[in-house]
Structures are given as C-alpha cells and as structure tokens.
N, CA, C and O atoms as CSV, one atom per row, in Angstrom:
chain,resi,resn,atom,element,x,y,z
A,1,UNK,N,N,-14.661,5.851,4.472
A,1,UNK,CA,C,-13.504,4.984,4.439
A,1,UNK,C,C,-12.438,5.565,5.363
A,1,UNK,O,O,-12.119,6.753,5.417
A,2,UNK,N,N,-12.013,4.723,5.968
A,2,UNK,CA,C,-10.647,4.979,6.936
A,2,UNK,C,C,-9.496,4.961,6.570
A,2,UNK,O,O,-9.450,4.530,5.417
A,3,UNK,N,N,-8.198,5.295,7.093
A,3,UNK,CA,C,-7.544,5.247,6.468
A,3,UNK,C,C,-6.700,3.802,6.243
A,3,UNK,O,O,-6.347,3.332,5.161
A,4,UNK,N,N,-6.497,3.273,7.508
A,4,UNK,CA,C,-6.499,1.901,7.050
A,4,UNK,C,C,-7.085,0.941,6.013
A,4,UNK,O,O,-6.549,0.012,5.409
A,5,UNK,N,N,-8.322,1.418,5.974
A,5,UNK,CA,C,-8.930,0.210,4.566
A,5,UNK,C,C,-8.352,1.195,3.475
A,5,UNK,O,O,-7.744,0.412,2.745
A,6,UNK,N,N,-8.189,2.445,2.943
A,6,UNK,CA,C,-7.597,3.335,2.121
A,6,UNK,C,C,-6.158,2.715,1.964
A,6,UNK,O,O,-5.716,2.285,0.898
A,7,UNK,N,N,-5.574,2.723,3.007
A,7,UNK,CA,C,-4.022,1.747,2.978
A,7,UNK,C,C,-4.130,0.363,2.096
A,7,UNK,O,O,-3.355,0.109,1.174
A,8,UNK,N,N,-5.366,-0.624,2.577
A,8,UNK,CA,C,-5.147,-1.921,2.033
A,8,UNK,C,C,-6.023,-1.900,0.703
A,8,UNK,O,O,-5.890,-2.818,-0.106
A,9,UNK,N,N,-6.834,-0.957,0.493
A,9,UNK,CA,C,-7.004,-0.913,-1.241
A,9,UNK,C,C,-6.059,-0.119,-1.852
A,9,UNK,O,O,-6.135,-0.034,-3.078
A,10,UNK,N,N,-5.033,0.588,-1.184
A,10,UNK,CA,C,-4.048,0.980,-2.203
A,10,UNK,C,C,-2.767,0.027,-2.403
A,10,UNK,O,O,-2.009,0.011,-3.373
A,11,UNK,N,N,-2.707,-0.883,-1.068
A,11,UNK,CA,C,-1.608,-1.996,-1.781
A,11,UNK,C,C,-1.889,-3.293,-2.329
A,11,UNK,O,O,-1.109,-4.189,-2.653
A,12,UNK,N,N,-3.936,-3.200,-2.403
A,12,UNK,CA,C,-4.462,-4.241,-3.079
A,12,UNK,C,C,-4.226,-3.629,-4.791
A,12,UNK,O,O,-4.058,-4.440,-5.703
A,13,UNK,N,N,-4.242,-2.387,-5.003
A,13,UNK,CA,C,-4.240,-1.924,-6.662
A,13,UNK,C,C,-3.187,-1.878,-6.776
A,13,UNK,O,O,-2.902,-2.720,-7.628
A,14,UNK,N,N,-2.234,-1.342,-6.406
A,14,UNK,CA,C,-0.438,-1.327,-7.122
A,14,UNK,C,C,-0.199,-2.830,-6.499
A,14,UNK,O,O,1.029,-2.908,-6.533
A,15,UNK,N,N,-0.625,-3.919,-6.016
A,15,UNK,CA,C,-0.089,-5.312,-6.017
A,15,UNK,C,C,-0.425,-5.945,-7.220
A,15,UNK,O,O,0.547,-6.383,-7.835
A,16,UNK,N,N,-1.634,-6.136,-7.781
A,16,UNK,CA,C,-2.434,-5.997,-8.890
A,16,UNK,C,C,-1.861,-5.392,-10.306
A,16,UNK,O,O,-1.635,-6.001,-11.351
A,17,UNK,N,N,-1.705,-4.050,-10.016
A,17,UNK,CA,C,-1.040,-3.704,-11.061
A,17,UNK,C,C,0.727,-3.715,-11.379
A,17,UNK,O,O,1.289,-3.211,-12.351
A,18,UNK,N,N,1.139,-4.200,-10.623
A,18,UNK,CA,C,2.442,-4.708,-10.744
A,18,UNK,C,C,2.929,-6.113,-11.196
A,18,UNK,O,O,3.975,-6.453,-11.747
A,19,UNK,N,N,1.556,-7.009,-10.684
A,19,UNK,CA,C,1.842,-8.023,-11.113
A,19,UNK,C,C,1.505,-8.277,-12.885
A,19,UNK,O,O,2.170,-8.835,-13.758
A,20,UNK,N,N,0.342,-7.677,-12.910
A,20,UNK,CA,C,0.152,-7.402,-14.737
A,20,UNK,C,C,1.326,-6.503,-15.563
A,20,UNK,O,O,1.570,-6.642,-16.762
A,21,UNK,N,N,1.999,-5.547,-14.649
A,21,UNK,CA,C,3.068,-5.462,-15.274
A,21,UNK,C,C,4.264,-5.842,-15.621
A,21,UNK,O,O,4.880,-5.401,-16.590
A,22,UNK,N,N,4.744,-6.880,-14.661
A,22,UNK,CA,C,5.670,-8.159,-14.729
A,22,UNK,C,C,4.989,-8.804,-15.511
A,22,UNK,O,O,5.745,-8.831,-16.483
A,23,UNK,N,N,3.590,-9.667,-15.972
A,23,UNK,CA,C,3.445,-10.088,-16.762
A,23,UNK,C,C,3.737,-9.460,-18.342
A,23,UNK,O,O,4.174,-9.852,-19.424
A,24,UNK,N,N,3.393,-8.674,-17.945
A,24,UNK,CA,C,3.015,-8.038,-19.927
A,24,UNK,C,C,4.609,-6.906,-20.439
A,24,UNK,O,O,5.364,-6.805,-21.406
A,25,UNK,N,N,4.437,-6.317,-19.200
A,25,UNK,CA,C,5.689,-5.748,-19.816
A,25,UNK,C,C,7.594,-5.964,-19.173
A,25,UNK,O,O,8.672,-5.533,-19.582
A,26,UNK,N,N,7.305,-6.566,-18.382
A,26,UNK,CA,C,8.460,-6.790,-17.358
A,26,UNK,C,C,8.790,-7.100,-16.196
A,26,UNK,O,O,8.607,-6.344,-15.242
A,27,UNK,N,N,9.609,-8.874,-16.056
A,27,UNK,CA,C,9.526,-8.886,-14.944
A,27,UNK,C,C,10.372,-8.043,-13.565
A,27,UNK,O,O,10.333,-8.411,-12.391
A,28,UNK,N,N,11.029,-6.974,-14.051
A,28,UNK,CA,C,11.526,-6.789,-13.151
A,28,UNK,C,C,10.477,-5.461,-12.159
A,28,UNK,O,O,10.948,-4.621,-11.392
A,29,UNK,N,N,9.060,-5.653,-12.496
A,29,UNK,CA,C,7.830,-5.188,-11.902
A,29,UNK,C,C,7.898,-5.617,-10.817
A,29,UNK,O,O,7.326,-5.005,-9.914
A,30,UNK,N,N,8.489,-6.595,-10.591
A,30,UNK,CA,C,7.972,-7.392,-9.016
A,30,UNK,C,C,8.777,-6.753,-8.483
A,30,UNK,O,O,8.037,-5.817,-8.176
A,31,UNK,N,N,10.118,-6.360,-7.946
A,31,UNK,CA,C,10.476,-5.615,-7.467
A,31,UNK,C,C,9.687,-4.925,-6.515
A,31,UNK,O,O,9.754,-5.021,-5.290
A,32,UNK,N,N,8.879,-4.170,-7.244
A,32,UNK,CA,C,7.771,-3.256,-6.665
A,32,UNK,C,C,7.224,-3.839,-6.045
A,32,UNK,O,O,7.136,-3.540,-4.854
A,33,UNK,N,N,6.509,-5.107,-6.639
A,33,UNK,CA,C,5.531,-6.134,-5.471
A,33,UNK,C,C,5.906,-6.625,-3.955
A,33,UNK,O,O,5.226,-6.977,-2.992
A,34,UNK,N,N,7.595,-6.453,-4.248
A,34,UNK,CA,C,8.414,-6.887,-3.633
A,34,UNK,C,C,8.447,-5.404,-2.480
A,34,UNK,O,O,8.482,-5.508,-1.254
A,35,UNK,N,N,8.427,-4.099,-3.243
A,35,UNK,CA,C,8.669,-3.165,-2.182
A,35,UNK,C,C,7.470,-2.703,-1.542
A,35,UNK,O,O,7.531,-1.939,-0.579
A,36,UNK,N,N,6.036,-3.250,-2.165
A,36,UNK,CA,C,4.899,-3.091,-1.240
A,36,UNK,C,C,4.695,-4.021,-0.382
A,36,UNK,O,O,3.816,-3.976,0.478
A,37,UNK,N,N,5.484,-4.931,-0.546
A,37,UNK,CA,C,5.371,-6.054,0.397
A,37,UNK,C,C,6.376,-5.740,1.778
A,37,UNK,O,O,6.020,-5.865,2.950
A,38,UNK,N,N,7.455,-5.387,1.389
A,38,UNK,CA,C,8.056,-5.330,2.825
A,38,UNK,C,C,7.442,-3.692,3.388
A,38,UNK,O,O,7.545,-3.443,4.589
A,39,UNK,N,N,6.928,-2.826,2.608
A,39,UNK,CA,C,5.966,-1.568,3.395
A,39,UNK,C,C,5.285,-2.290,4.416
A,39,UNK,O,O,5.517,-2.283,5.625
A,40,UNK,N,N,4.008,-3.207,3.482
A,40,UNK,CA,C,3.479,-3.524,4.685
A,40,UNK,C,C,3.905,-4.055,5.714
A,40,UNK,O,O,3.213,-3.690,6.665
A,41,UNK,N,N,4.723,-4.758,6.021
A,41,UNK,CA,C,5.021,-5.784,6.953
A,41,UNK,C,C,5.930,-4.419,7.780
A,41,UNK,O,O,5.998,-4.455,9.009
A,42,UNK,N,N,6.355,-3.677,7.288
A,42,UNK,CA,C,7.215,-2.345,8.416
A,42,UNK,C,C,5.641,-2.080,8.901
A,42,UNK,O,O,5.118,-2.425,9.961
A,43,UNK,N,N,5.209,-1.544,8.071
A,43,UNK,CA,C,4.346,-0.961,9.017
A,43,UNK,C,C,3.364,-1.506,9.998
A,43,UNK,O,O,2.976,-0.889,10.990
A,44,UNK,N,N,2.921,-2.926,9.590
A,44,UNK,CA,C,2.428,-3.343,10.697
A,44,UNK,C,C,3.326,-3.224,12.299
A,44,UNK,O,O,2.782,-3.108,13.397
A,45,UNK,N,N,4.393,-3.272,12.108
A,45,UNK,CA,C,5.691,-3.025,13.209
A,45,UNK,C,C,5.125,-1.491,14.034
A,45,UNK,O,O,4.623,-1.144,15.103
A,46,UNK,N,N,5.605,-0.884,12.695
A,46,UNK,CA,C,5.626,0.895,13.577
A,46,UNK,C,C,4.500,1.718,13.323
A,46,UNK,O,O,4.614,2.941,13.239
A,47,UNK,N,N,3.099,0.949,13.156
A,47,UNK,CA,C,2.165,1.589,12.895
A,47,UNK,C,C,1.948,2.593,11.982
A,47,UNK,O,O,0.860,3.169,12.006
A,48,UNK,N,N,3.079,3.018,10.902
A,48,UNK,CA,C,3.237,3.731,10.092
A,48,UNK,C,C,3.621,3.557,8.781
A,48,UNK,O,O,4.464,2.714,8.476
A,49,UNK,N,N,2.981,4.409,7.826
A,49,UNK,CA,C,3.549,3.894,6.406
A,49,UNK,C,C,3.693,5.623,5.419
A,49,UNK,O,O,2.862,6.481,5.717
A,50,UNK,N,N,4.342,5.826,4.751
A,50,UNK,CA,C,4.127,6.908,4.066
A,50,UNK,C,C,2.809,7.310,3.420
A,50,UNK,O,O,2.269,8.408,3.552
A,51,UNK,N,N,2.188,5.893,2.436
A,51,UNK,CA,C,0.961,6.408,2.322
A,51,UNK,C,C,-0.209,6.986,3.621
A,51,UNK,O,O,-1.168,7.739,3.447
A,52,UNK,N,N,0.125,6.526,4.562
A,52,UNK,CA,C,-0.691,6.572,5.586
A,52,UNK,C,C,-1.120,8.879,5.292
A,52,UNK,O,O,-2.187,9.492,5.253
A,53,UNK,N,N,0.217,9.308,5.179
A,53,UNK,CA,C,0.261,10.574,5.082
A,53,UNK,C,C,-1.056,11.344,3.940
A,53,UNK,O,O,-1.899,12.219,4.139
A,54,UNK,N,N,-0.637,10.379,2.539
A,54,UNK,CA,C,-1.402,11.268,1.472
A,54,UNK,C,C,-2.806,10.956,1.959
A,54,UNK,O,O,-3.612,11.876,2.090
A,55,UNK,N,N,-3.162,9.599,2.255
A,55,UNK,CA,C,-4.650,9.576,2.426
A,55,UNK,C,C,-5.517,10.190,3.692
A,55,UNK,O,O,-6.724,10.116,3.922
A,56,UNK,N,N,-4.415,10.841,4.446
A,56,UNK,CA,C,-5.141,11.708,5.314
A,56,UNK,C,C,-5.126,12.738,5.039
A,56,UNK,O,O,-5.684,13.435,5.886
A,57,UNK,N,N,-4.488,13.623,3.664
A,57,UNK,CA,C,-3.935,14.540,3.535
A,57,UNK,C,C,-5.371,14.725,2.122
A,57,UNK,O,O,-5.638,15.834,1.661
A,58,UNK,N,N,-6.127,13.391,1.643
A,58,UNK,CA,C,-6.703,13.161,1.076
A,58,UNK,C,C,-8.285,13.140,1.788
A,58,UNK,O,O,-9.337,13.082,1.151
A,59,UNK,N,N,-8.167,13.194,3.054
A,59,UNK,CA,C,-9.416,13.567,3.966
A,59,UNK,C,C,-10.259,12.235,4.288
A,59,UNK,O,O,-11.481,12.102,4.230
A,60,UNK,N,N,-9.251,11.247,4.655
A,60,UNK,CA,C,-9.573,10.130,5.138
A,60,UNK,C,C,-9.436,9.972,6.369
A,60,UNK,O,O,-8.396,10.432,6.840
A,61,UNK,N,N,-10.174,9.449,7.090
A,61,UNK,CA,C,-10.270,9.876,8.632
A,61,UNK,C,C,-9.566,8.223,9.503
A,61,UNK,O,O,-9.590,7.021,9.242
A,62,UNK,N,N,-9.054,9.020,10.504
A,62,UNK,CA,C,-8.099,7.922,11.255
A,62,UNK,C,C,-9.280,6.816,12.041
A,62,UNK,O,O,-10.412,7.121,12.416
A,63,UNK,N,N,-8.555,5.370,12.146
A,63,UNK,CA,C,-9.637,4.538,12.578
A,63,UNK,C,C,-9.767,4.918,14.553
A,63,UNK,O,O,-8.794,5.207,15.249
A,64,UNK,N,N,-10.764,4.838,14.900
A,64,UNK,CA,C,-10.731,5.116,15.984
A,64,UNK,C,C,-10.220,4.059,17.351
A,64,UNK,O,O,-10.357,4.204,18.565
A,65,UNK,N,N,-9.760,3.266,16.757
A,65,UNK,CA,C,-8.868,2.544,17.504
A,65,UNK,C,C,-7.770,2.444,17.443
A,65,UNK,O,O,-7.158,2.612,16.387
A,66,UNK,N,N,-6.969,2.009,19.046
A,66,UNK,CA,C,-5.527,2.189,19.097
A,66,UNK,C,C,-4.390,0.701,18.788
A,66,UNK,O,O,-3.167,0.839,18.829
C-alpha cells in the first residue's frame, strides 16, 4: 500500500466514523467531517497533508509518480 491509498482509507474510516458519531452520540461530530473534508481538498492543492507524515513514518512507501 502507498501512501496515498493509506491517505484515502484513512479519511474513508474517520469520515465513517464521524458520521456514526454525529448520529449516535453528537451532532457536533461533523465538524470533524467537516475538518477532513477541507484536509483533503488543501491537500489536493499542496500535495501535502499531515497524515501524509505518520504513514510514512508507518513504512508506507511514496507513490512513484509526480
């Protein structure tokens, strides 16, 4: 796994789990949905995201394209 697909299954599970948590325990969960949402969209911009850090730091290897 690369780190890019590592990126989009980690804002596919905390999107997921944020939204079950606005359901069940509070909506002010979305928020969060709300702050993985504008991550991604920065980072499509500057090619960068903070997680980008742990999952290489996690020994996920960079995609080989630029």
């Amino acid at each position: 796994m690369t780190v890019n697909e590592g990126l989009r299954l980690m804002a596919g599970v905390f999107t997921l789990i944020s939204i079950l948590l606005a359901h069940y325990v509070s909506p002010l969960w979305l928020f969060f949905t709300g702050f993985i949402a504008l991550n991604l969209i920065q980072s499509a911009f500057t090619k960068w995201c903070p997680a980008m850090v742990i999952l290489k730091k996690m020994g996920l290897k960079e995609d080989g394209r630029v």
